[in-house]
C-alpha positions in Angstrom: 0.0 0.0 0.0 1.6 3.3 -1.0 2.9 5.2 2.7 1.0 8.4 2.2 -2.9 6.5 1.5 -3.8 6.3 5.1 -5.9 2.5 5.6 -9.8 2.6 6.7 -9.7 2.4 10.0 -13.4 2.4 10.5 -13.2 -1.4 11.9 -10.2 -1.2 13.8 -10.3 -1.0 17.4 -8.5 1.4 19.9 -6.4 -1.2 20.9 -5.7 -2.1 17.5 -4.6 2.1 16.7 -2.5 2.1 20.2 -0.3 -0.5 18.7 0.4 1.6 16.0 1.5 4.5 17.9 3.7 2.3 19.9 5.4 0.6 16.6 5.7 3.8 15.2 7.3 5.1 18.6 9.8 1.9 18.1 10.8 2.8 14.9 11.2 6.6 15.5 13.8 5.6 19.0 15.6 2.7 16.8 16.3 5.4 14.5 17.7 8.1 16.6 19.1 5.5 18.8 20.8 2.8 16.8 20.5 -0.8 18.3 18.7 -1.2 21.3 17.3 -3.6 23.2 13.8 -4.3 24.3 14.5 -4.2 28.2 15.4 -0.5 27.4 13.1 0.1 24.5 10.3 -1.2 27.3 11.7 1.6 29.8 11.6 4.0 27.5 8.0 3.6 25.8 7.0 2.9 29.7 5.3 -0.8 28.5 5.9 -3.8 29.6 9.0 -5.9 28.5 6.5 -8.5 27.6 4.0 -6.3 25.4 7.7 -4.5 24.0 8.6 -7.9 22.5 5.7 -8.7 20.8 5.4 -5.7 19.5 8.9 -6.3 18.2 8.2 -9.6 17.0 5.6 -7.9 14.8 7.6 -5.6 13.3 10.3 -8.0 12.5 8.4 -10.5 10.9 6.4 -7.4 8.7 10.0 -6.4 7.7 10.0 -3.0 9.8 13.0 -3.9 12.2 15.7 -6.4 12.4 17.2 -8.4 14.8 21.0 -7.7 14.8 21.8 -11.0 17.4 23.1 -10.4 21.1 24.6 -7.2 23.0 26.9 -6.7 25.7 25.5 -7.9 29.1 26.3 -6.0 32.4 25.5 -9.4 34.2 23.1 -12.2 33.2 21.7 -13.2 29.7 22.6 -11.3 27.0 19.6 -8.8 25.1 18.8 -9.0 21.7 19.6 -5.6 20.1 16.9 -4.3 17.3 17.7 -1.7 14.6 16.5 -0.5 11.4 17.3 -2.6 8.3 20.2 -0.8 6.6 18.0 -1.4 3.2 14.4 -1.0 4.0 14.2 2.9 4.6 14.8 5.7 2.0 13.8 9.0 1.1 14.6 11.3 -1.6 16.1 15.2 -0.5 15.9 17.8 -2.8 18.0 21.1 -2.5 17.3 24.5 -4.6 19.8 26.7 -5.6 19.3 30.0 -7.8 18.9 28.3 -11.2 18.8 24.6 -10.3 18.4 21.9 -7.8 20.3 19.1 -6.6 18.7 15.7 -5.8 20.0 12.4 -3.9 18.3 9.6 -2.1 19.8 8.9 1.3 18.7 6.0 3.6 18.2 6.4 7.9 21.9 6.8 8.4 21.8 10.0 6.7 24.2 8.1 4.0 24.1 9.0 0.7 22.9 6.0 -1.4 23.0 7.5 -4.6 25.4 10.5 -6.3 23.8 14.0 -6.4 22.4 15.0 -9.5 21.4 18.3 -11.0 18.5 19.3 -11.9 17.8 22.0 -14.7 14.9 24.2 -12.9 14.1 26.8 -10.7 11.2 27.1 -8.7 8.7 29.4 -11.1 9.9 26.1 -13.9 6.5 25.3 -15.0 7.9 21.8 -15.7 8.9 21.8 -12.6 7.0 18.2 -10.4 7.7 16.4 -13.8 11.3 17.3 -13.9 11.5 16.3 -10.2 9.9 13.1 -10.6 11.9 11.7 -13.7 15.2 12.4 -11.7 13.7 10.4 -8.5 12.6 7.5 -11.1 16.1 7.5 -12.6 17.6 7.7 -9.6 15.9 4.6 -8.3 16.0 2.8 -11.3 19.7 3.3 -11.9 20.6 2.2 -8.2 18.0 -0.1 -7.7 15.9 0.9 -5.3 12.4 0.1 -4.7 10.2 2.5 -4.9 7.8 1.0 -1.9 11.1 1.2 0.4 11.1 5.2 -0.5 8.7 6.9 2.2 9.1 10.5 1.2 10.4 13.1 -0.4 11.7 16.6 0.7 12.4 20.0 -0.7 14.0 23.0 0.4 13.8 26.1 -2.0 13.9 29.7 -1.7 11.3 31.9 -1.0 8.3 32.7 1.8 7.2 28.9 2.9 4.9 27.7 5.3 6.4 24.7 6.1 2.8 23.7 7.7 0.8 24.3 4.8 3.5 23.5 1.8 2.7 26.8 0.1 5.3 29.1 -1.1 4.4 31.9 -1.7 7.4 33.4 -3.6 6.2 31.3 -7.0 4.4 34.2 -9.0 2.1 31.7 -10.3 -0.4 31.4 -7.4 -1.7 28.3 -9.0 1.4 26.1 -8.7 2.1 27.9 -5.1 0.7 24.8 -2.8 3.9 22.9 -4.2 3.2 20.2 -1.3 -0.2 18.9 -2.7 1.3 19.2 -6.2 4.1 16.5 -5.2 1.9 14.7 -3.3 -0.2 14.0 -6.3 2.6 12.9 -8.6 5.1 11.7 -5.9 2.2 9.8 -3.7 4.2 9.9 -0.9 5.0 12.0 2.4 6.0 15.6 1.3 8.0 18.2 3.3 8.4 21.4 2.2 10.6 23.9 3.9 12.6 27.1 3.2 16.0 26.5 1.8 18.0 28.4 4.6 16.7 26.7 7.3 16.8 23.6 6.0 21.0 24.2 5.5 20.3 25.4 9.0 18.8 22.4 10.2 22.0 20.3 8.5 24.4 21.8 10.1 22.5 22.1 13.1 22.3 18.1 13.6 25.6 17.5 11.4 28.1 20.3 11.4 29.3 23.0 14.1 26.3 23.9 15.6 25.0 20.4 16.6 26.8 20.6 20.5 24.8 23.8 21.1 21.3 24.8 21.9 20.8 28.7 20.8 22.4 29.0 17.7 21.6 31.3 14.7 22.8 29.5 11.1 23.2 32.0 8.3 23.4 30.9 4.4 25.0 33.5 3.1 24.9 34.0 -0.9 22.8 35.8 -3.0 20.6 35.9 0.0 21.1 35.5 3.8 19.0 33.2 4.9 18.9 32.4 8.4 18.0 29.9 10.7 16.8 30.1 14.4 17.4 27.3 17.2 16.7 28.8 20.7 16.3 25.8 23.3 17.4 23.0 20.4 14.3 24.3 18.8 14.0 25.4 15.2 12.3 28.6 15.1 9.9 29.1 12.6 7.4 31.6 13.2 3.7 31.7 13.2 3.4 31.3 9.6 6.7 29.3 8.8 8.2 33.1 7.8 11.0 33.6 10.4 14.3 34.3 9.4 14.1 36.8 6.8 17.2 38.3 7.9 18.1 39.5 4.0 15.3 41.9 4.0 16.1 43.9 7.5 16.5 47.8 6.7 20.0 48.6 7.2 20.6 51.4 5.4 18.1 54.8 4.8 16.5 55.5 1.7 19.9 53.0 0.2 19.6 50.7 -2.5 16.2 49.1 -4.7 16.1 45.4 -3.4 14.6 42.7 -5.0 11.4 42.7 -2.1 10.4 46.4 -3.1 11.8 48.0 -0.4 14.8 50.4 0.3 18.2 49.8 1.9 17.7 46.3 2.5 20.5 43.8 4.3 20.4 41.9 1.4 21.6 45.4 -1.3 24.8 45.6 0.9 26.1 42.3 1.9 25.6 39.8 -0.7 26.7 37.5 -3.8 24.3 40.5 -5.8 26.3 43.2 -4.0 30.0 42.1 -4.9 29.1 41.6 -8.4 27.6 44.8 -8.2 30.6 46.5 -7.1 32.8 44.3 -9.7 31.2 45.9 -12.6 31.3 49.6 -10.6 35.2 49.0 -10.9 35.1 47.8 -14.3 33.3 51.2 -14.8 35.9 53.3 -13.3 39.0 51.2 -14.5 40.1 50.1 -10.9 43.1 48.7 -10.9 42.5 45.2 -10.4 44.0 41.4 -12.1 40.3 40.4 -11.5 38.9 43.6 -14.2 41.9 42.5 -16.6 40.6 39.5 -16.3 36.6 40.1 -17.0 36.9 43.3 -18.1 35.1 42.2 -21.9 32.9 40.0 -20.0 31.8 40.9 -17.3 28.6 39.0 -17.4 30.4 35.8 -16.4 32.0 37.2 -13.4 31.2 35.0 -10.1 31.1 35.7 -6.4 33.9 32.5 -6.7 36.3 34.4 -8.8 36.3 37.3 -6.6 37.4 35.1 -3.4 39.9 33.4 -5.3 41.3 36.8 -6.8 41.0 38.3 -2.8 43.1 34.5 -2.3 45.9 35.8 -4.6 47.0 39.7 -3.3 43.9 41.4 -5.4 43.4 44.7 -3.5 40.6 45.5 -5.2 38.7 42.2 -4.4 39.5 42.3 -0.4 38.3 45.7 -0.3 34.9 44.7 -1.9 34.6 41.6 0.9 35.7 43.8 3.6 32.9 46.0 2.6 30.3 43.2 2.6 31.7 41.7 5.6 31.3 44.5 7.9 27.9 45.4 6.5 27.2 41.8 7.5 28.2 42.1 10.6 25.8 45.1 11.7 23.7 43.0 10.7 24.5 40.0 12.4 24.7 43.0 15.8 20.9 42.9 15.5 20.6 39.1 16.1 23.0 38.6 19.1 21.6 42.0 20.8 18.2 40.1 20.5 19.0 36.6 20.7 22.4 36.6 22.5 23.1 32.8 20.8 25.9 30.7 21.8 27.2 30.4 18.0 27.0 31.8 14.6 27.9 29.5 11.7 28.0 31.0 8.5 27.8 28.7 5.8 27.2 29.1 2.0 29.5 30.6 -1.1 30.2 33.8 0.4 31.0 31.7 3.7 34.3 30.9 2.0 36.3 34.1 1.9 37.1 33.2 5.5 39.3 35.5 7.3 38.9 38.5 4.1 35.2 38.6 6.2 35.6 37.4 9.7 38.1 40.1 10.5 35.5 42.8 9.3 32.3 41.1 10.6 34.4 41.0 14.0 35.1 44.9 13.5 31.4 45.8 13.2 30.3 43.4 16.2 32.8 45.3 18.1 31.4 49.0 17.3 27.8 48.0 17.1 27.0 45.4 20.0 27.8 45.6 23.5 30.8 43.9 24.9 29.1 41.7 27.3 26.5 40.0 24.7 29.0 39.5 21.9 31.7 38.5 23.6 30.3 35.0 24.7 28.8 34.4 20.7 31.3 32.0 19.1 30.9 33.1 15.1 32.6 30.3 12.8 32.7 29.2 9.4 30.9 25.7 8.2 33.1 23.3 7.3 30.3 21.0 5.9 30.5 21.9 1.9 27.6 21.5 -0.7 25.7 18.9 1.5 24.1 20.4 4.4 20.7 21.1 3.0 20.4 18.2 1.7 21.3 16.5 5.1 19.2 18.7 6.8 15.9 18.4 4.5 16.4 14.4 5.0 16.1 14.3 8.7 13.0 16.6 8.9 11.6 14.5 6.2 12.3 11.4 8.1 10.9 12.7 11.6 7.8 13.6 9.1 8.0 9.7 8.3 8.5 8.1 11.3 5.2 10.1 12.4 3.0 9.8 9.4 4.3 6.4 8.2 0.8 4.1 7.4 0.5 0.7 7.9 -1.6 -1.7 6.8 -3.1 -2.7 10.0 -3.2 -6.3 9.1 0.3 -6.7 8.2 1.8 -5.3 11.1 -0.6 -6.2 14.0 -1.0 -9.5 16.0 -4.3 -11.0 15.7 
């Protein structure tokens, strides 16, 4: 039965639906958990060892959990430890960029069971859910994997998402804006939908530098800064999934056009949009510069990239233009640890990768605009995680979504 058709549960009883809950409680520990045994999967789930192992037994013989043999015993008989087949759960992650997206399948390890492949789309692509869905088929089909043993499938792209609903609300046409049902549809599986920054956020959250703290604040930073909020281990999202719109905070008075309509936005100042910007300003004025040598009768391909590596190699002209965006990014980053005081900032993304040509001048802003006593306990680094982390990130919310959603037939996986 595909995972997202929920069975008729008319005839089934309450006893019946509690052992449901309590499988899908077994599944969701072994998977956060690793092996375990059922004297302390029967703690945990406060049941009785007896009703533990049959419960276990079920789920076994169904296919849902595996018995990996004997543990360690601290005295007496040995436990039989129960984990997740390595083979049996799957789901596909799905990351956005500007002008494409980037696809893998990845099983409950978080391992990646197939290579990443890019997609040719962006997220107004009115081809977009068919383009999606070949590339899941191929992948599949190409690595062998069943489609049954696939339970979902999630997406991070830009734009204003309600992670609740599946809308986004950045596609301009409002028809194809509940993307979620639209997947759904074609995909019939379990959908997640969720803002690209705070799915990187979540990745490096569980996976990269951020994952030993609590209150952290995660910041993609390219042609956009997204950002993402954890305050208590928590991922912030806002009333209407909308939090973290840290690109479009006012910064400057009656400054630059941005892209949202508005004036003087974060986003005109310290971006991927703003060192091209200034680029072709020096191109304009004939800076001296081995980058405008370089571009200077094509300055069309010019990337954010090229201005790192030139900044890299003595280019004057380059670290000035990151030293610009790096302190306008940190009076940025001033509002967030007045307001939030976190115990980290990890910046991550393209821009991410200049390093020290914008730690040194994000440091010089928090310095002048917060006070001493906030900043000085807020460890700001750099990820170290690479193209990955949204990818990671998506597949773990999309597997919690699983683990709570998952439908089974009730009588395949219950004792009668």
């Amino acid at each position: 039965m595909p995972q997202n058709i929920k069975p008729r549960t008319s005839k089934v009883s309450s006893a019946e639906l509690n052992k449901i809950r309590q499988k899908k409680r077994i599944l969701s520990l072994l998977r956060t958990d690793g092996y375990t045994s059922a004297p302390v999967l029967s703690k945990w789930l406060k049941i009785s060892l007896p009703t533990c192992i049959v419960l276990l037994n079920d789920l076994t013989t169904a296919g849902y959990v595996k018995n990996f043999g004997m543990g360690e015993s601290s005295g007496g008989r040995k436990p039989n430890l129960y984990g997740l087949p390595e083979d049996r759960y799957y789901v596909i992650s799905c990351d956005f960029a500007r002008f494409s997206a980037y696809m893998a399948i990845l099983d409950c390890n978080h391992k990646f069971v197939t290579p990443i492949i890019e997609i040719d789309t962006n997220i107004d692509d009115p081809d977009l859910i068919n383009k999606l869905y070949k590339t899941a088929q191929q992948l599949m089909k190409v690595h062998q994997i069943s489609d049954d043993n696939v339970y979902g499938l999630g997406i991070d792209m830009p734009g204003l998402i309600n992670s609740k609903t599946g809308i986004n609300y950045t596609i301009k046409d409002t028809k194809r804006q509940n993307i979620e049902r639209e997947l759904k549809q074609k995909f019939n599986k379990i959908i997640y939908i969720d803002n690209d920054a705070r799915m990187h956020a979540y990745g490096e959250f569980h996976f990269g530098a951020a994952k030993d703290y609590k209150d952290a604040i995660i910041i993609h930073w390219s042609w956009g800064l997204g950002l993402g909020i954890f305050i208590n281990g928590q991922l912030c999202s806002g009333k209407s999934g909308f939090a973290g719109e840290f690109s479009h905070i006012p910064i400057v008075e009656n400054g630059e056009l941005c892209i949202c309509g508005k004036r003087g936005c974060l986003e005109t100042i310290a971006s991927s949009n703003t060192i091209i910007k200034r680029v072709k300003q020096g191109i304009a004025n004939k800076e001296i510069s081995s980058l405008i040598r370089q571009f200077e009768n094509n300055p069309q391909d010019i990337t954010p990239e090229d201005v790192i590596n030139s900044a890299r190699e003595g280019d004057e002209f380059c670290i000035a233009i990151l030293n610009e965006i790096g302190k306008a990014m940190g009076k940025g980053l001033s509002y967030i640890i007045q307001l939030l005081n976190p115990e980290i900032i990890v910046l991550s993304g393209p821009l991410s990768k200049a390093k020290q040509y914008v730690l040194s001048p994000i440091q010089q802003s928090l310095n002048r605009y917060c006070l001493e006593k906030i900043s000085e306990s807020t460890l700001v680094l750099i990820s170290d995680m690479g193209d990955r982390t949204a990818l990671l990130g998506t597949s773990e919310m999309i597997f919690q979504k699983v683990f709570t959603e998952m439908n089974f037939h009730y009588r395949t996986i219950i004792s009668t």
